[in-house]
C-alpha positions as CSV (number, residue, x, y, z in Angstrom):
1,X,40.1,147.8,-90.3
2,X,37.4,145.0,-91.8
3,X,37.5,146.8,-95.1
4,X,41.7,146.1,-95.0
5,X,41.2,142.8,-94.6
6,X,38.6,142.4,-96.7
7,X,41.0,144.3,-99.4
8,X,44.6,142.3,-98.4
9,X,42.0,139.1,-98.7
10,X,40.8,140.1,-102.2
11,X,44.4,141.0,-103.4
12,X,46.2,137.4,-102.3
13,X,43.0,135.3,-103.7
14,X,43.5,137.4,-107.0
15,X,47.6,137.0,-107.0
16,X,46.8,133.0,-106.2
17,X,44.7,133.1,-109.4
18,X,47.2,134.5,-111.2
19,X,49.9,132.0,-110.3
20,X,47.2,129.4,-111.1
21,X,46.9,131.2,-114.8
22,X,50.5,131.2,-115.1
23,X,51.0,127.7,-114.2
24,X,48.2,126.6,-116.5
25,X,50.1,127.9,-119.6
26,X,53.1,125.5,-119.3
27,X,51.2,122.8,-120.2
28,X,52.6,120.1,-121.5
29,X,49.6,117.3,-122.3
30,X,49.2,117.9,-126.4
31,X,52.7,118.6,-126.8
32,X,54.0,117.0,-130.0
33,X,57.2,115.8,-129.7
34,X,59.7,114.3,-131.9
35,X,61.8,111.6,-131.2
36,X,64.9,110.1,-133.0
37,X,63.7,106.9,-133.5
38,X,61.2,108.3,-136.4
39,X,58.4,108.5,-134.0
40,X,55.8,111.9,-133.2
41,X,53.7,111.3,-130.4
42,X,51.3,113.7,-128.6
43,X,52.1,114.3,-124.7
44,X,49.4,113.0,-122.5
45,X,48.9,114.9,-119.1
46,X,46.0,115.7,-116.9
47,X,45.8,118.6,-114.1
48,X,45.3,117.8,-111.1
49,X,44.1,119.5,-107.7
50,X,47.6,121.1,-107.0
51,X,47.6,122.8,-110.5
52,X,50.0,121.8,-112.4
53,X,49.8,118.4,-114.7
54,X,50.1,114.7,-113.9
55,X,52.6,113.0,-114.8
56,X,55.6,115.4,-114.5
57,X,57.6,115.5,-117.7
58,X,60.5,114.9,-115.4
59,X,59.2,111.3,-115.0
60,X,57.7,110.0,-117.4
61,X,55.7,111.0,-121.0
62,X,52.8,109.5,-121.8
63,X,51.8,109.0,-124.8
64,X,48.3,109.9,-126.3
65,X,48.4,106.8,-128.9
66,X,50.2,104.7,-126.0
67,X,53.3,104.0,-124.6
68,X,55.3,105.4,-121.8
69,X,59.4,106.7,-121.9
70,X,60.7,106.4,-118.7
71,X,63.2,109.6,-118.1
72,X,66.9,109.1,-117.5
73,X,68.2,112.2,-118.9
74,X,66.2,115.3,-119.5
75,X,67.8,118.9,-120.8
76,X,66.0,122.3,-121.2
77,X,66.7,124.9,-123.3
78,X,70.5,122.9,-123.8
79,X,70.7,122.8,-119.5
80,X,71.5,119.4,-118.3
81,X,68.6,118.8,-115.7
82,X,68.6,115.4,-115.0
83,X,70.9,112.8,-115.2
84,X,70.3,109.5,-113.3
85,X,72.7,106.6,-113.7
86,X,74.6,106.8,-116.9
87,X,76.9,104.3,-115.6
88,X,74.2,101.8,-115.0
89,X,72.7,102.9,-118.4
90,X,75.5,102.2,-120.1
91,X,76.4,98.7,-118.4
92,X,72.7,97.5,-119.1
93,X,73.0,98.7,-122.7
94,X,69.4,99.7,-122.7
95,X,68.1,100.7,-126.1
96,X,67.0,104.5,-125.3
97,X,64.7,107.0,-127.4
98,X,65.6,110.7,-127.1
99,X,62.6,112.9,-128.1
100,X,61.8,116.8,-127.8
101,X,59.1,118.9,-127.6
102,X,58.7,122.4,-127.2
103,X,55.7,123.9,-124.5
104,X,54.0,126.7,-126.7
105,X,56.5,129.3,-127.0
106,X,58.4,128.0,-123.8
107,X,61.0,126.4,-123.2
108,X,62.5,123.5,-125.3
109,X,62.4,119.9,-123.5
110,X,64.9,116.8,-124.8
111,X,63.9,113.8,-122.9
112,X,66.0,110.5,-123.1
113,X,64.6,107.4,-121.3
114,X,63.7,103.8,-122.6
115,X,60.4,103.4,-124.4
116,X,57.8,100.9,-123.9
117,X,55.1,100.4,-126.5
118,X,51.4,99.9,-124.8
């Protein structure tokens, strides 16, 4: 009976490194991504103790060289994700960025928000 513990123990520690491995891969900090204001900028993210990356691209993007866009709209792979307040976007008439960036071999993010130099 110990050693199938011991065994079912082993087996859910190596399936939790495994979602931990799989997690890692989507990385997004180092991401280059292309926006349509002219600018490339390099994604800035750092893990944290839950294992995935800090900020969440479905927040804000950080930028290596500085300066943050603020996410209003966000779409992967061509799915609407998020959409928060067009109809106060479009009453403010904020000036908004829309950049896109691709994790690894992944899926294919394109981010609108409003873009503040640091």
């Amino acid at each position: 009976m110990l050693i199938r513990r011991a065994a079912t123990a082993v087996a859910c520690a190596a399936a939790g490194l495994g979602l931990f491995a799989g997690s890692a891969s989507a990385s997004h900090a180092g991401a280059l991504a292309t926006c349509d204001n002219g600018d490339t900028f390099t994604l800035r993210a750092a893990d944290n103790s839950a294992g995935f990356q800090s900020p969440a691209p479905d927040h804000v993007l950080i930028f290596e060289g500085g300066g943050v866009l603020t996410l209003s709209r966000l779409s992967v792979d061509g799915n609407l994700v998020i959409d928060r307040a067009e109809t106060g976007r479009t009453q403010d008439a904020v000036d908004e960025v829309t950049c896109s960036f691709t994790l690894g071999a992944g899926p294919f993010f394109e981010v609108t928000g409003v873009l503040t130099a640091r």
